[in-house]
C-alpha positions in Angstrom: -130.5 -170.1 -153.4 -133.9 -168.4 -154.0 -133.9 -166.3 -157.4 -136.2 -163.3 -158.1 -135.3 -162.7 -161.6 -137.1 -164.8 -164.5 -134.2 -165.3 -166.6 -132.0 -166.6 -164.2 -134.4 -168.8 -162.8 -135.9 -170.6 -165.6 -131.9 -171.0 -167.0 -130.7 -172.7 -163.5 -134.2 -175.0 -163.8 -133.3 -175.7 -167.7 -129.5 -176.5 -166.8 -130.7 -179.1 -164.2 -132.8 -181.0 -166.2 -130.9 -184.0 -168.1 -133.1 -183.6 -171.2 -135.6 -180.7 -171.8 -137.6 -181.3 -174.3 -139.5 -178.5 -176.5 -142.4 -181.1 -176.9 -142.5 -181.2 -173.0 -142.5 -177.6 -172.6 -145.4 -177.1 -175.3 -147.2 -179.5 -173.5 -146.5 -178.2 -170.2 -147.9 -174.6 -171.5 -151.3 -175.8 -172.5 -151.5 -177.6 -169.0 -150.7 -174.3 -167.1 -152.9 -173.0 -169.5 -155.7 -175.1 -168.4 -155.0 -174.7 -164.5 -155.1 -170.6 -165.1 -158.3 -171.4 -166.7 -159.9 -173.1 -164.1 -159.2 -170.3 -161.8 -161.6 -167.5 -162.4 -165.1 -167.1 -163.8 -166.6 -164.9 -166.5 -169.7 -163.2 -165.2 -171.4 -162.1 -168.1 -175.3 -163.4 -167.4 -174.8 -166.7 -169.7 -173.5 -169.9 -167.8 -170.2 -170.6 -169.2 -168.9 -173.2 -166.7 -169.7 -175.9 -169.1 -167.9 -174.0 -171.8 -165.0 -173.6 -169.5 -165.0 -177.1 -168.4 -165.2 -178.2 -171.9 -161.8 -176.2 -173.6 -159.9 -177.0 -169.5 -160.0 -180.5 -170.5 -159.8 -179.9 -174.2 -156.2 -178.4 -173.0 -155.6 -180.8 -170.5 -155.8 -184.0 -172.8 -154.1 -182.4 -175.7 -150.9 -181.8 -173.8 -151.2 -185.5 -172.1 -151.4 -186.5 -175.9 -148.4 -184.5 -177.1 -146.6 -185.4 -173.9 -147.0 -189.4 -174.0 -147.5 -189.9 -177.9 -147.2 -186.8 -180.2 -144.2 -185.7 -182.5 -144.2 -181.8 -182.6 -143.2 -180.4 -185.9 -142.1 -176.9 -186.2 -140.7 -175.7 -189.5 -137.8 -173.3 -189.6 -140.2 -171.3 -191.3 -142.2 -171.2 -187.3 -139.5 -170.2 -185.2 -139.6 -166.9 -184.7 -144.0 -167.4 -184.2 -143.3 -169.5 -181.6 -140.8 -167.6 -179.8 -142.7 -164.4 -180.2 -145.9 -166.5 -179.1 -144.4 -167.8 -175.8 -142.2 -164.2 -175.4 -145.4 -162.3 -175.4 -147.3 -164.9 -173.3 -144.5 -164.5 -171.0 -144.7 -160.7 -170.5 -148.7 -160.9 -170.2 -148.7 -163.5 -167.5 -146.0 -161.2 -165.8 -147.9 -158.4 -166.3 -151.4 -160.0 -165.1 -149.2 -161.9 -162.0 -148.1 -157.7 -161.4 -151.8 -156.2 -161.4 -152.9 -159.4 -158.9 -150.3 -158.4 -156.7 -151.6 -154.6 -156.4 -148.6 -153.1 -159.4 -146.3 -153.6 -156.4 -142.8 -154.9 -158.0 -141.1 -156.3 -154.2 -144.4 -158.4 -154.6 -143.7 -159.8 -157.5 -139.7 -160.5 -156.9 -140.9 -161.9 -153.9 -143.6 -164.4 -155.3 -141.4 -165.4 -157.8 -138.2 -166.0 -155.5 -140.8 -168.4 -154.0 -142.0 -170.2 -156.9 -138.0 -170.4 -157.4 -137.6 -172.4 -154.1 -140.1 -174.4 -154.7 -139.7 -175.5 -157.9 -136.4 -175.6 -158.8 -134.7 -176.1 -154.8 -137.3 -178.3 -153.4 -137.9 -180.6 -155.8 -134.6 -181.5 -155.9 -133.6 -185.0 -154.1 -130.4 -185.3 -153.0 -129.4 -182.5 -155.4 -130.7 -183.5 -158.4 -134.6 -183.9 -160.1 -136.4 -187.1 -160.5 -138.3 -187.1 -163.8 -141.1 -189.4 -164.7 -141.5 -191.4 -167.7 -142.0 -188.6 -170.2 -139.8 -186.2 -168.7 -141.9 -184.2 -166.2 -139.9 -183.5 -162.5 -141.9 -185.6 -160.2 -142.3 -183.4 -156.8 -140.8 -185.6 -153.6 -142.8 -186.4 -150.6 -143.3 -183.3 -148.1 -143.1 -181.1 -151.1 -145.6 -178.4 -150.9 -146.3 -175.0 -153.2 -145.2 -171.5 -152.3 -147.0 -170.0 -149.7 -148.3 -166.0 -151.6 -151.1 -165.4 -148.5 -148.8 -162.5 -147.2 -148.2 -161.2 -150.7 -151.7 -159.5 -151.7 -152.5 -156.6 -151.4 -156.1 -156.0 -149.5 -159.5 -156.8 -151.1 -162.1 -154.8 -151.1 -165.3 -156.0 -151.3 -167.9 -154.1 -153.0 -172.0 -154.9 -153.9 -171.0 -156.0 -157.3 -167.9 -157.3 -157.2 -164.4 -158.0 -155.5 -161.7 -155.9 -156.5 -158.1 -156.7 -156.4 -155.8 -154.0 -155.7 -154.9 -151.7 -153.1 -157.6 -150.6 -151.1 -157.9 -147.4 -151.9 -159.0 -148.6 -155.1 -163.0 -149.0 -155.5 
């Protein structure tokens, strides 16, 4: 059953796993981290791809690090850091994911009902998750990511740049 609201989505997907792991998730952070990262530029007249390259693999290899060998250490005294940390990061990605999708909410319950079905329904085999060695849901054969084409608003084009948003927006 597809799922538009955050919370609920994220519980069902936590609730199906056999054994979540905080070290997982901290790991799994810094490589969604890395993926955003990779997709958009900074135009500011000084090449920065290198840079960008650099801290995208930086990321990358940090989380396969913690994943496969690190022990993750929080003090008691870190708790409520991290949760504000990964709270805030939540509501800015939502926020960011909102102004992509032309400040349109439907859009965004949409996209994420999608992301729901596809990450939490079809990666499911025969009902439940297959998890590789260090706790990360293996997608099944066939499976393929949501489909957001029909979810953006227009683009409008202009000399200098390419703005996202509606298109009376220049």
């Amino acid at each position: 059953m597809s799922c538009s609201n955050p919370i609920s989505s994220v519980s069902e997907w936590i609730s199906a796993l056999p054994n979540p792991t905080h070290k997982m998730y901290e790991a799994l952070c810094m490589e969604e981290t890395a993926e955003t990262m990779a997709a958009f530029t900074v135009t500011d007249g000084i090449e920065r791809d290198q840079q960008k390259a650099n801290f995208t693999n930086a990321l990358l290899e940090y989380s396969s690090l913690l994943r496969q060998h690190g022990e993750l250490q929080i003090s008691i005294d870190d708790r409520h850091e991290l949760l504000d940390g990964h709270l805030d990061c939540a509501w800015v990605h939502l926020c960011a994911a909102l102004v992509i999708l032309g400040k349109e909410p439907w859009r965004l319950q949409q996209a994420w009902a999608r992301l729901h079905k596809a990450n939490v329904e079809d990666k499911q085999i025969d009902g439940a998750f297959v998890l590789d060695a260090g706790g990360k849901v293996v997608k099944p054969a066939g499976w393929q990511p949501p489909n957001y084409d029909d979810l953006f608003p227009p683009v409008v084009e202009t000399p200098e740049h390419i703005e996202i948003g509606p298109a009376d927006i220049t």
